[in-house]
C-alpha positions in Angstrom: 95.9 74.3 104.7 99.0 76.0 103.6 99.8 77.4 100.8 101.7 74.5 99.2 99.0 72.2 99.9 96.8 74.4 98.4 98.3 74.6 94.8 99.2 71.1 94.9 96.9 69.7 91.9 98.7 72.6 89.5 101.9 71.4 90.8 103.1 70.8 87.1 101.7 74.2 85.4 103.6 76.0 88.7 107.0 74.2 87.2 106.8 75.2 83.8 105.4 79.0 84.8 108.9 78.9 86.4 110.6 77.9 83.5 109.0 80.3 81.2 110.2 82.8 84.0 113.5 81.7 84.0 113.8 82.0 80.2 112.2 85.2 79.5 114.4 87.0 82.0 117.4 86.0 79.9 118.7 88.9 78.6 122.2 89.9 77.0 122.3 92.7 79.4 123.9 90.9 82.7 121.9 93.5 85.3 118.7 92.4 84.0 119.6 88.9 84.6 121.4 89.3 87.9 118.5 91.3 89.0 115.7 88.9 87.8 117.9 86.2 89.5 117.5 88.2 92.5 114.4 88.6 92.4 112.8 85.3 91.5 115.2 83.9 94.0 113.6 85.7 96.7 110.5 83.6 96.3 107.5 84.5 97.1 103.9 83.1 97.1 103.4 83.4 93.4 99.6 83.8 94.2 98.5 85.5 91.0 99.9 83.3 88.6 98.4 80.4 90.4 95.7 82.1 90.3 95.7 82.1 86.1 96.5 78.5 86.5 93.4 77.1 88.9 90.7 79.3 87.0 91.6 78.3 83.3 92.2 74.2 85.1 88.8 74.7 86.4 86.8 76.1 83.6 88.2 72.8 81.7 91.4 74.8 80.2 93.4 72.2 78.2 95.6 74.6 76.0 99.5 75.6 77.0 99.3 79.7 76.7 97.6 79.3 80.6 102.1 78.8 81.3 102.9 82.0 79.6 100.6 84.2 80.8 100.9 83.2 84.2 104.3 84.0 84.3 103.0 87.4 82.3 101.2 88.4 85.6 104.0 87.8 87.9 106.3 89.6 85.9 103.8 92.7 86.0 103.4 91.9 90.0 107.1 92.0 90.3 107.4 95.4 88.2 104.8 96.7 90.8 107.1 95.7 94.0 110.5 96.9 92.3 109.0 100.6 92.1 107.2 100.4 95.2 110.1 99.9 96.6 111.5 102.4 95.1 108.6 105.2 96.1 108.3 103.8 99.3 112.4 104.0 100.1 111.9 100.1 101.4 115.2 98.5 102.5 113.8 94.6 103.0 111.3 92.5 101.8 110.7 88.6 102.1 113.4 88.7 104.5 115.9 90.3 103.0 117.1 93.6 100.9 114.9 94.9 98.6 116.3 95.0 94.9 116.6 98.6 94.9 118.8 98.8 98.8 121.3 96.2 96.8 121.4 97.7 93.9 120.1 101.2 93.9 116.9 103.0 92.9 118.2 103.6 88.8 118.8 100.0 88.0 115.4 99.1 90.0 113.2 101.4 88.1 114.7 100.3 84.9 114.3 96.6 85.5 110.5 97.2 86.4 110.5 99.1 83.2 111.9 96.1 81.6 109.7 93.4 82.8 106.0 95.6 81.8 107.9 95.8 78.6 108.7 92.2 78.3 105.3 91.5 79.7 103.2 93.2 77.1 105.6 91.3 74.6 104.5 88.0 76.3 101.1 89.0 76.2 101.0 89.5 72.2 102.5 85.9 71.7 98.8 84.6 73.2 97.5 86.6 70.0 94.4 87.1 72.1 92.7 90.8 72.2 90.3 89.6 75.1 93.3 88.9 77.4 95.5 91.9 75.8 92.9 94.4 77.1 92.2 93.0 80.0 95.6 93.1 81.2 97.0 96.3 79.4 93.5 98.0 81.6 94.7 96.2 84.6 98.7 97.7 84.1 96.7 101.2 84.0 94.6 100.8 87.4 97.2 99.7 88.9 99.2 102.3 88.3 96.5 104.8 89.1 96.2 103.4 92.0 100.0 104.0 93.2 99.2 107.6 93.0 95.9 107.5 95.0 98.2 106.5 97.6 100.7 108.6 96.9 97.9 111.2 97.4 96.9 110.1 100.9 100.2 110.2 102.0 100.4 111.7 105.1 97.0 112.7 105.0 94.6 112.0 108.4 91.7 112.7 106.9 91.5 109.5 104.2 88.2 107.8 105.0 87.8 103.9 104.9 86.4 104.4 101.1 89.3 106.0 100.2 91.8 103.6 101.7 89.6 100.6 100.2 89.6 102.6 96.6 93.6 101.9 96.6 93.5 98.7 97.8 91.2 97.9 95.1 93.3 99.6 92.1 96.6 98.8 93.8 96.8 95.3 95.3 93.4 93.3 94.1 93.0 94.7 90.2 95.7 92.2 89.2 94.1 89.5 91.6 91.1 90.5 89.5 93.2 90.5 86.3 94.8 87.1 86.8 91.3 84.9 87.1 89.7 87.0 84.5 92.1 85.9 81.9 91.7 82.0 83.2 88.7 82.0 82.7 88.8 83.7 79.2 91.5 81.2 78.4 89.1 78.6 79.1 86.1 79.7 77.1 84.4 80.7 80.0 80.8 81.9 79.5 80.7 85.8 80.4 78.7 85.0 83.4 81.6 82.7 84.8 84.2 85.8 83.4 82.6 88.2 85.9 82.3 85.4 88.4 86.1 85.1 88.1 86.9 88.7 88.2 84.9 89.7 91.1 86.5 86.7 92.9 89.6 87.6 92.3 88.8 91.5 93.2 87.3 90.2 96.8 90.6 87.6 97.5 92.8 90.9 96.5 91.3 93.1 98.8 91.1 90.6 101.7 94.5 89.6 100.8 95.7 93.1 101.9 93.3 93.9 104.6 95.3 91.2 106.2 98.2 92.4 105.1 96.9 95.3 107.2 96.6 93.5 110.2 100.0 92.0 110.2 102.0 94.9 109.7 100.6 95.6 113.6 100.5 92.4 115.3 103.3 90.5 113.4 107.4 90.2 113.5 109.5 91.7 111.3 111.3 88.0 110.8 107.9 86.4 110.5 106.7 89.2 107.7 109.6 89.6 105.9 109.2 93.3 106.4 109.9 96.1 108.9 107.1 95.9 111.0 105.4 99.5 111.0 106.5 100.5 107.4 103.4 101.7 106.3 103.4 104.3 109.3 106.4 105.3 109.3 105.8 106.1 105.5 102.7 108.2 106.2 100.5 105.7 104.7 96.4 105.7 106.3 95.9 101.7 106.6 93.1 100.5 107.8 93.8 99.7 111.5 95.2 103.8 111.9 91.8 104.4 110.1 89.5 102.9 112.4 91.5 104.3 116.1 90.9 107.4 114.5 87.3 106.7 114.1 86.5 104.7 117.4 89.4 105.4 119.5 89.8 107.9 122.9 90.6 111.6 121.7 94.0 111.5 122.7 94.0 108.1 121.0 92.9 109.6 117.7 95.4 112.6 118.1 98.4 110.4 118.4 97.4 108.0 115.1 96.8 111.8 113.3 99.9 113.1 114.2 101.8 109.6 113.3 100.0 109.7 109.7 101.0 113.5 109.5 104.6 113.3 110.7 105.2 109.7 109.5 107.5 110.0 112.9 105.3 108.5 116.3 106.3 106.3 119.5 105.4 102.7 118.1 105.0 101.4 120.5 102.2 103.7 121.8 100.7 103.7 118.7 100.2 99.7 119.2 99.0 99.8 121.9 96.5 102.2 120.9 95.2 99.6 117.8 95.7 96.9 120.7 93.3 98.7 122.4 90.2 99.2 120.1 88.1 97.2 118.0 90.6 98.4 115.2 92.5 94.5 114.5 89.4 93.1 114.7 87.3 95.3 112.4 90.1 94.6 109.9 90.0 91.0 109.9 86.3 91.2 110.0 86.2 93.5 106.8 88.5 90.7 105.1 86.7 88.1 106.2 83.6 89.8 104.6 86.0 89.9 101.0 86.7 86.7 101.4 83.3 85.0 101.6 82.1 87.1 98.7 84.9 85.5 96.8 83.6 82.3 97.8 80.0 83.0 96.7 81.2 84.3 93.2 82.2 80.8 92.7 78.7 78.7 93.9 77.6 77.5 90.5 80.8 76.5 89.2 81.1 73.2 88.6 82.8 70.9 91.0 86.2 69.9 90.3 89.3 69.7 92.6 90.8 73.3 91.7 87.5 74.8 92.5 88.3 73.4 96.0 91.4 75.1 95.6 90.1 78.5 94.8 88.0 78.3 97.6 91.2 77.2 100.0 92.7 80.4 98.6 90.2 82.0 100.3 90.5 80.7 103.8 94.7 81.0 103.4 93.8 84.6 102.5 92.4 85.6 105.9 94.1 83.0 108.4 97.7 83.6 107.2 100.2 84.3 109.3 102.5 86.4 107.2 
């Protein structure tokens, strides 16, 4: 199933998360808006928010704050990608320019800063501590986990633990964030709270394992991104990882030398992941994520955004982009 298909019974709650989007980026300052506009324009597959959504819808949620702090987790998610961007000197995303190649690093930074700051605001309107901590402590991981990787930049010698460390701070902790807070919007017992945080931890991390895999056997029109960024950036993904574990020596010497330099033939590095088990061990260590998700979610009860959740776990993996 796609992803539309997928989201389909929260159709409603995905309209009004837009709308409270919309509204809180009004802002008497015209950059913020114009930027915001840019941003939210750009799309996106809004899967943490959703995420919010189908957890507290199938836990038996029935209040209205499930709207607002859906739209407080994409607004922390799109903090994340505007100084990403930023660190990582991108120049496209989602097809087209990143915020910060339109309108410089300086106004990027300080619109991220704007949104984490209109986000905690958000947050305080639930007037709930449960979801206040679990998000501030999410904010906090997340951000240690951009200097992990800033730490194994152009570094050789990061291990698969290390690399999975990041992912888990840096990509699937707000995964993890988003269904907690469903499920504590719902009531959830604390058995079904952990059960919705380690599901969204495993979806997370399989969600950028195959990230992973499609920065190296992808299009740059079809990802939305410059195919290769994360080498040329000096960043150890998992795919380099693993050539430089099961790969010929002179294999493994040009996959170091890539990480070191950040500066390598492409094309021969391809080839090289094309050539070992290193695609494959990928997908297989996502696959793995996902069906943990799916077993953190056996003894829920059956309802049709259960079904969902589980779907989410299947588009994770078999995505295309």
């Amino acid at each position: 199933m796609n992803l539309p298909e997928i989201i389909a019974p929260i159709a409603d709650d995905m309209k009004a998360v837009d709308a409270v989007i919309r509204a809180r980026l009004n802002s008497d300052v015209v950059l913020i808006r114009t930027i915001g506009d840019y941003i939210i324009g750009a799309g996106g597959k809004r899967m943490r928010p959703a995420m919010v959504l189908m957890v507290a819808r199938a836990l038996g949620y029935q209040g209205s704050h499930h709207h607002l702090l859906a739209a407080v987790v994409e607004f922390i998610h799109t903090a994340t990608l505007l100084h990403d961007d930023v660190v990582d000197e991108s120049d496209m995303r989602r097809g087209r320019g990143t915020a910060n190649a339109v309108f410089g690093n300086a106004a990027s930074v300080l619109v991220g800063d704007y949104l984490y700051s209109r986000s905690f605001e958000m947050m305080v309107e639930a007037d709930d501590m449960r979801v206040m901590r679990i998000l501030s402590e999410a904010t906090t991981v997340i951000a240690e986990g951009e200097v992990l990787q800033l730490l194994n930049v152009h570094d050789p010698e990061v291990s698969q633990e290390r690399y999975l460390q990041v992912v888990r701070y840096k990509t699937a902790k707000l995964f993890e964030a988003a269904a907690q807070v469903g499920a504590v919007l719902a009531g959830a017992t604390p058995a079904q709270q952990e059960a919705a945080a380690a599901y969204g931890r495993h979806v997370g991390t399989a969600f950028q394992l195959v990230d992973d895999v499609l920065d190296y056997s992808g299009d740059a029109q079809a990802l939305g991104k410059n195919v290769g960024d994360d080498l040329r950036e000096g960043k150890p993904t998992l795919p380099l990882i693993r050539v430089m574990q099961t790969g010929s020596p002179a294999q493994q010497t040009l996959i170091r030398e890539a990480i070191r330099t950040g500066d390598a033939d492409f094309t021969a590095v391809a080839q090289a992941i094309q050539a070992t088990d290193a695609l494959a061990h990928t997908l297989a260590a996502a696959r793995s994520e996902a069906e943990l998700a799916r077993k953190a979610l056996a003894d829920w009860p059956v309802s049709v955004c259960r079904e969902s959740l589980l779907e989410f776990c299947a588009f994770a993996v078999d995505r295309d982009r």
